[in-house]
PAFI-472807 format. One record per residue (C-alpha): residue number from 1; chain; x, y, z. Coordinates in steps of 0.001 Angstrom, whole numbers. Example, Ala and Ser with C-alpha at 12.3 -4.5 7.8 and 13.67 -1.06 7.14 Angstrom:
// PAFI-472807
    k  c        x        y        z
    1  A    12300    -4500     7800
    2  A    13670    -1060     7140
// end
This chain:
// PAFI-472807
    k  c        x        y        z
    1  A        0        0        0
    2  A      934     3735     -821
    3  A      645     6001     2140
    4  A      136     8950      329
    5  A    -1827    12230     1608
    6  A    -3834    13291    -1056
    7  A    -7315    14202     -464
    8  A    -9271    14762    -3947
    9  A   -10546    17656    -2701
   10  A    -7739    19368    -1990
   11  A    -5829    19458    -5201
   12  A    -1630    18551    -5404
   13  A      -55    18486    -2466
   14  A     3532    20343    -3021
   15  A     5396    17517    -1118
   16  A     4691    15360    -4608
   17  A     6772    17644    -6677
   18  A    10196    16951    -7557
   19  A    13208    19807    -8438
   20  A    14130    19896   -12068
   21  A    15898    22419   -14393
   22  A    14753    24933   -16602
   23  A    16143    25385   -20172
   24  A    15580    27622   -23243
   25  A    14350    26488   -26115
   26  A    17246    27423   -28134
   27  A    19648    24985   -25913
   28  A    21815    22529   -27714
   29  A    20582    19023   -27210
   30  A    24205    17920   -25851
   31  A    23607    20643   -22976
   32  A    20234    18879   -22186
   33  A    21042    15116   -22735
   34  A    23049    14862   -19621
   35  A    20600    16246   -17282
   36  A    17416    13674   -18445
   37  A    19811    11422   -16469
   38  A    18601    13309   -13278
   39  A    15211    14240   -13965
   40  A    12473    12597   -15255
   41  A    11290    15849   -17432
   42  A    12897    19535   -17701
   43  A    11168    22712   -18588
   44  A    11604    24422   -22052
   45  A    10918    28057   -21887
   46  A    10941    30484   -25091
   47  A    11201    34014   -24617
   48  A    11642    33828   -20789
   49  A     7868    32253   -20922
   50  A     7049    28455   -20476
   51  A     6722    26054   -24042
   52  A     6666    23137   -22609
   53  A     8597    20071   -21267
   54  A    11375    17566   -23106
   55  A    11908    14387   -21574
   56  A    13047    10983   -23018
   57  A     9842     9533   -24466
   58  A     9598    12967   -26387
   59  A    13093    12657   -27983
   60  A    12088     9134   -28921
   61  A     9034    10097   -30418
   62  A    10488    12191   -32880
   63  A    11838     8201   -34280
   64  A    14217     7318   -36519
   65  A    17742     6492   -35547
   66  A    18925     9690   -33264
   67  A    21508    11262   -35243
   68  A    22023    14376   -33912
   69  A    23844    17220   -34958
   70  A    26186    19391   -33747
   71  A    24133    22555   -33057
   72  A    20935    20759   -32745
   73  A    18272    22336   -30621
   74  A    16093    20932   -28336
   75  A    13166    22533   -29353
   76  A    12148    19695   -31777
   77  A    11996    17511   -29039
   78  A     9520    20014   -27047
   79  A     5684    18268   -25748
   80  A     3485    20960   -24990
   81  A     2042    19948   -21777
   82  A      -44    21601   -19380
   83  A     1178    22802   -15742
   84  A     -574    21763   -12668
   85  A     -988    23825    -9701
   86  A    -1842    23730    -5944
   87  A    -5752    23388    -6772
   88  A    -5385    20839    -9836
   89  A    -7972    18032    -9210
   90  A    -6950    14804    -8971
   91  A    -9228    14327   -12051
   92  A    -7602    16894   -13824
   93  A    -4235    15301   -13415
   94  A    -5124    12128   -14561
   95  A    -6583    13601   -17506
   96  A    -3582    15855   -18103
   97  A     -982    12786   -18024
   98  A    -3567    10989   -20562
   99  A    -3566    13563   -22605
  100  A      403    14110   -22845
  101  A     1558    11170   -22909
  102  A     4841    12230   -20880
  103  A     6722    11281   -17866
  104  A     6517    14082   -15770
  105  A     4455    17586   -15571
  106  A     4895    20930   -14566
  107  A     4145    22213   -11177
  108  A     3158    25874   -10766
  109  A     2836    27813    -7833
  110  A     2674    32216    -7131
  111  A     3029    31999   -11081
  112  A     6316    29840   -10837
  113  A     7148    26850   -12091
  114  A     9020    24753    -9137
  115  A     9379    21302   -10374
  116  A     7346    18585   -11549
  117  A     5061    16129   -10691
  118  A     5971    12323   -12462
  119  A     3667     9563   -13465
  120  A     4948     6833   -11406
  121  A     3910     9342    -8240
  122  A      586     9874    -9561
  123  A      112     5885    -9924
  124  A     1111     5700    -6415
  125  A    -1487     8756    -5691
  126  A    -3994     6437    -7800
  127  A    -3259     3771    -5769
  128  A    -3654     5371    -2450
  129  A    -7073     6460    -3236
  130  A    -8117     2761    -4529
  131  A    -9005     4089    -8115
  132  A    -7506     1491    -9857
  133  A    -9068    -1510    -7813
  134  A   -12277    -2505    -9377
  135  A   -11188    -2224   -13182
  136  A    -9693    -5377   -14543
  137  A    -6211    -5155   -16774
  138  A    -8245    -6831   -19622
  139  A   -10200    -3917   -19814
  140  A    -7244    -1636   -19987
  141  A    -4887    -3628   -22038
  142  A    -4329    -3167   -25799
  143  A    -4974    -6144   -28098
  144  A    -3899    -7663   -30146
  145  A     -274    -7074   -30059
  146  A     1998    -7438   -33015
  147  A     4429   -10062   -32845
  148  A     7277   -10853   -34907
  149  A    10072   -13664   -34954
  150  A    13480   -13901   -33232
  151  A    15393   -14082   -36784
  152  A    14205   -10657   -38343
  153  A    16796    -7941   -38677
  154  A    16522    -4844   -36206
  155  A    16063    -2805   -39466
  156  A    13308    -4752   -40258
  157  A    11831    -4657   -36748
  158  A    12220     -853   -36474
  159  A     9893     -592   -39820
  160  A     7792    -2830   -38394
  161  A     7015     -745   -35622
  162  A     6756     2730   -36752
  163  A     4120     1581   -39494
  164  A     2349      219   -36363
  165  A     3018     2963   -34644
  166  A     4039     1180   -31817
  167  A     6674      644   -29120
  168  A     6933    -2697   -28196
  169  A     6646    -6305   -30337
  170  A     6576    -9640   -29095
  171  A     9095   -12123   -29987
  172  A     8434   -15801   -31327
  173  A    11160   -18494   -31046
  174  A     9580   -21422   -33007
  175  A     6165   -20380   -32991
  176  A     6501   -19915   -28926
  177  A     6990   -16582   -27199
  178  A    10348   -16022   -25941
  179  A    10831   -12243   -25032
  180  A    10178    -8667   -26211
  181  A    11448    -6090   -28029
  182  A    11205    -1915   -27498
  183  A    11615      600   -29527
  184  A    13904     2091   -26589
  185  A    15898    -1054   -26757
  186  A    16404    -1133   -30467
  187  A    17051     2394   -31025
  188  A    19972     2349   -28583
  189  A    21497     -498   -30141
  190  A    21591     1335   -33492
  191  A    24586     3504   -34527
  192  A    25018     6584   -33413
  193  A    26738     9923   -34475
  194  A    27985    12921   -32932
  195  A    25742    12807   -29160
  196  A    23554    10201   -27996
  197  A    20797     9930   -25217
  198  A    22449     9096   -22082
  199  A    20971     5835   -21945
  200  A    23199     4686   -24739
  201  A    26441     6180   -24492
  202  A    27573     2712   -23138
  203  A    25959     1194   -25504
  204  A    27962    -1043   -28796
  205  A    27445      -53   -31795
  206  A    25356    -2578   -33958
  207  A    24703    -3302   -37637
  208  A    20898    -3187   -38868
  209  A    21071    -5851   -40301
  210  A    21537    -8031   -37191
  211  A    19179   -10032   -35868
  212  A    17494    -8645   -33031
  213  A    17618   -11923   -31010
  214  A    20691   -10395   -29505
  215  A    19210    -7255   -27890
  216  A    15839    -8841   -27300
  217  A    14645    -8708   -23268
  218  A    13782   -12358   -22306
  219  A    11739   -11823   -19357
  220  A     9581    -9931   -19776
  221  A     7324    -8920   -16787
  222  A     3842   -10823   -17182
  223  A      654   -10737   -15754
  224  A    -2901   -12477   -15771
  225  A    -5764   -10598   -17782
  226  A    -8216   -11213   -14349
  227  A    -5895    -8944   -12350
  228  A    -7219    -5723   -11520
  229  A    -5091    -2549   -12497
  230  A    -3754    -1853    -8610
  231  A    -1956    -5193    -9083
  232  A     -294    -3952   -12439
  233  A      248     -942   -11180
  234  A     2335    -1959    -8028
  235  A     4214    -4253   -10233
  236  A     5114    -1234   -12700
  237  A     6214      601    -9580
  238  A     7908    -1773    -7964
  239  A    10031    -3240   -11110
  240  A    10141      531   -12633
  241  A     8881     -634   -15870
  242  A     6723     1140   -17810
  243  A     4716    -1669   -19773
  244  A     3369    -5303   -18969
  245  A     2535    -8156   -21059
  246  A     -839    -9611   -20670
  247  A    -1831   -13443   -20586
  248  A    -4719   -15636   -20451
  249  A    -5369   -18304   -18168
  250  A    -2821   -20377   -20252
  251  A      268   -17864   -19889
  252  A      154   -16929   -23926
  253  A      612   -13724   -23907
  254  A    -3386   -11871   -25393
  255  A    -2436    -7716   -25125
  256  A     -123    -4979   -23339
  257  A     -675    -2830   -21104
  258  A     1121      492   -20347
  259  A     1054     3396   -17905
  260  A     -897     5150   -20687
  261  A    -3385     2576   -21050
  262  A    -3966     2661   -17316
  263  A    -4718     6474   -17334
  264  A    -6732     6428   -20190
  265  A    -8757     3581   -18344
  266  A    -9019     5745   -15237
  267  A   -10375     8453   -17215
  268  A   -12680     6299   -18650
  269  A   -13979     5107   -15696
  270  A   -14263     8642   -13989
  271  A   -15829     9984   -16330
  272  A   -14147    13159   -15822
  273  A   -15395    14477   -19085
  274  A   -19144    14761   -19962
  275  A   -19991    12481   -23242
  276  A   -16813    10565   -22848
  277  A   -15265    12297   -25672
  278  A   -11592    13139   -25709
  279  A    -9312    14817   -27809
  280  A    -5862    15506   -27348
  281  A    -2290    16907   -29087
  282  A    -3959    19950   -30512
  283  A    -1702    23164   -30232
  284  A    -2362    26813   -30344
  285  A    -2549    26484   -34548
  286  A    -4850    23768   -34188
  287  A    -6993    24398   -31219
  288  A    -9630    26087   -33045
  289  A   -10644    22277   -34649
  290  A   -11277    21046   -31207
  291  A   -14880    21831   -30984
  292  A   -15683    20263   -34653
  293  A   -14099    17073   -33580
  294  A   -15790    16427   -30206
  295  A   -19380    17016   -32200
  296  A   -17908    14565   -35164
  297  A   -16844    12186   -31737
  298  A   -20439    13029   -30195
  299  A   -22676    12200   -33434
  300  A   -20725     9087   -33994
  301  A   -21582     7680   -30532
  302  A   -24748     9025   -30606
  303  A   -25942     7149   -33852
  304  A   -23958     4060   -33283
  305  A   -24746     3328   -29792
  306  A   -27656      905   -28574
  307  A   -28233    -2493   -27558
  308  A   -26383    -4318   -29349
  309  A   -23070    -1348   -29114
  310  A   -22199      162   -25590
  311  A   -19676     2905   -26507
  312  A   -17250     3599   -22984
  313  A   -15701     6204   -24853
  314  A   -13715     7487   -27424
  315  A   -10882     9289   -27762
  316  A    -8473    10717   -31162
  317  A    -5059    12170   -30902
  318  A    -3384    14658   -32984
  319  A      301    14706   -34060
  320  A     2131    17110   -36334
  321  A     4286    14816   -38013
  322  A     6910    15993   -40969
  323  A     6158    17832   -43885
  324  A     3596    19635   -42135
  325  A     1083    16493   -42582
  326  A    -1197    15270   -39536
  327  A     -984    12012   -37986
  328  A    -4545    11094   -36312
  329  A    -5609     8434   -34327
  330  A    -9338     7174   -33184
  331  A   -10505     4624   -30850
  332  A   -13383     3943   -29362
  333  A   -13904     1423   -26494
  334  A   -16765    -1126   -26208
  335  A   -18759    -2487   -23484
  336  A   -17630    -6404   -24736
  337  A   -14092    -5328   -24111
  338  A   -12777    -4474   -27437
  339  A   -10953    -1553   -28086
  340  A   -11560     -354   -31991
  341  A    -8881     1929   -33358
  342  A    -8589     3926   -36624
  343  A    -5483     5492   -38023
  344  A    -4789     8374   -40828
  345  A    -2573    10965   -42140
  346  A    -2914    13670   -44546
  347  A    -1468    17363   -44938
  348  A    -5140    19168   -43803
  349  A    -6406    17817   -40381
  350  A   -10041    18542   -41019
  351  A    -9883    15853   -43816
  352  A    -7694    13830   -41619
  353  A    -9729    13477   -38852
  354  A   -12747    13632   -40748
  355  A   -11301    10504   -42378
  356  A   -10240     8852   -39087
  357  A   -14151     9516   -37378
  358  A   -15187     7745   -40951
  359  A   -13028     4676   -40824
  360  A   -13743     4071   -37080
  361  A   -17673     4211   -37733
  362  A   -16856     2006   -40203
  363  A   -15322     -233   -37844
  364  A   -18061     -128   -35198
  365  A   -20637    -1020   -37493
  366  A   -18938    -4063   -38755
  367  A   -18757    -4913   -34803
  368  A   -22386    -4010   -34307
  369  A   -23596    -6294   -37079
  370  A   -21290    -8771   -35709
  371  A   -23462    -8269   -32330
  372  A   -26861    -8599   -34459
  373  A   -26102   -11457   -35839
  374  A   -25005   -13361   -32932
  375  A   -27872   -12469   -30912
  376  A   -30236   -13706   -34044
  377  A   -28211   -16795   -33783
  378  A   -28994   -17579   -30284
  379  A   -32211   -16689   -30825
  380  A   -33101   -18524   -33596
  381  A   -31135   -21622   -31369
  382  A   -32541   -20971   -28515
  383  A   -33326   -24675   -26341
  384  A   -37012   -24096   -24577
  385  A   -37064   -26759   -21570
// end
């Protein structure tokens, strides 16, 4: 148990913050590197006024094999999230990590930023006020999960993944699962030039064409699909791991589940916004779309949803991705457990998301007939004793 004093009423307490450092946007990326080995996040400030934060899963999301150059900025590497203050809800937190998707936010207080608050704190917070206990990990998890085999080169498994877009695959030896493989992991192990994340300045320098059996991690932290999220949660904390493989009652291995997955699921359950729409990753160019997706999000439960299809929620991200395109992504969660997910990019993002509220109606339909026609099934087979 997490002894923790937070009362939900009260907002942060300021004994939850951590120190970090502050730097400009303009600062060189070797300036910066070395200090993500002592914080979780720093602060990025332009003009003497906060941008936002940098921290390792925002360098990493910017893919490809981290070459940088001498000179490079950090300001590429910059998420825009939100600061938190003395009287942020516990709610609002949750929300605010979902929404991110980074390690650690800002904490503001007499119009200062002090430090930060980071996520495995607020699972510990989550913990401490039993949110997590009644939701099972199989409602949380993400499934299925791509899998490839033991043999395949990394440069291979590095396309693999970004035309996933994911950050973990399992590994088959024979047909059999024998490990897994991050996109952490595999980008480290790739060459390198000029500065490199701290994480990997020990690292050897490996071909892409080798086989990724080499740098794969072999036991990988598992856990049943009937455990509730406090019990993943602990075991995230405890091993300071950041993802889980789910398994069914026969150890094979059905879904993932990551820190991200568990807020999103928190927010879900919480229903700390009205509708259960979210939308998330717009900036201050974008911002103005918000209201046009939530009523695209809004009609599209509203028409689909009955008897047969109980909507949770749904949620669609926004990325700005290179060449000034727009990388969206839908999903919608279901009442049976299944998590529907729809995926687009184009260079305007009303077409693109649009597009992406399109091809996941299209995908709950096919689910709802799916529904219809099982239930006329067991009607029409129904035994009358």
């Amino acid at each position: 148990m997490y002894d923790i004093k937070f009362e939900e009423e009260e907002g942060v307490p300021k004994g939850l913050i951590e120190r970090t450092e502050t730097v400009d946007v303009k600062a060189q990326i070797s300036k910066v590197l070395p200090m993500l080995e002592r914080h979780p996040a720093l602060i990025v400030n332009k003009n003497g006024q906060y941008y936002g934060v940098v921290d390792s899963r925002s360098i990493y999301r910017a893919r490809g094999p981290l070459r940088f150059q001498r000179g490079q900025t950090v300001e590429k590497y910059v998420s825009k999230a939100p600061r938190l203050e003395r009287s942020t809800q516990i709610d609002e937190v949750i929300l605010s990590f979902y929404k991110a998707k980074v390690k650690a936010l800002p904490f503001m207080e007499k119009g200062s930023i002090i430090g930060v608050l980071d996520r495995s704190t607020l699972l510990k917070v989550m913990l401490s006020l039993k949110m997590l206990d009644d939701i099972k990990v199989s409602e949380a998890m993400s499934s299925p999960i791509v899998a490839v085999n033991d043999g395949v080169a990394m440069s291979q498994a590095k396309a693999i993944m970004e035309s996933n877009r994911i950050s973990r695959l399992l590994v088959l030896h024979d047909g059999k699962f024998t490990g897994l493989l991050t996109y952490f992991t595999l980008i480290k192990n790739f060459s390198v030039e000029n500065e490199a994340l701290p994480e990997m300045k020990s690292s050897r320098h490996s071909s892409a064409d080798a086989e990724i059996s080499g740098i794969i991690e072999t036991n990988p932290r598992t856990i049943d699909h009937e455990r509730d999220l406090a019990y993943a949660a602990r075991n995230m904390i405890e091993n300071e791991i950041s993802s889980l493989i789910i398994t069914d009652g026969r150890d094979s291995p059905i879904g993932m589940l990551t820190m991200s997955d568990i807020f999103e699921a928190a927010v879900a359950r919480r229903r700390i916004e009205e509708s259960r729409i979210f939308v998330s990753g717009l900036d201050d160019d974008t911002i103005e779309y918000e209201q046009d997706i939530r009523n695209g999000l809004r009609e599209l439960v509203s028409k689909l949803e009955g008897k047969e299809l109980k909507i949770d929620y749904v949620t669609l991200h926004v990325k700005r991705i290179k060449g000034n395109r727009y990388d969206v992504s839908a999903r919608a969660a279901i009442r049976s457990g299944n998590i529907i997910s729809a995926h687009i990019e184009d260079f305007l993002l009303e077409r693109t998301f649009r597009e992406a509220i399109s091809l996941l109606k299209r995908d709950l339909v096919k689910d709802k007939e799916k529904a219809i026609a099982a239930r006329k099934a067991k009607d029409r087979w129904r035994v009358i004793e």
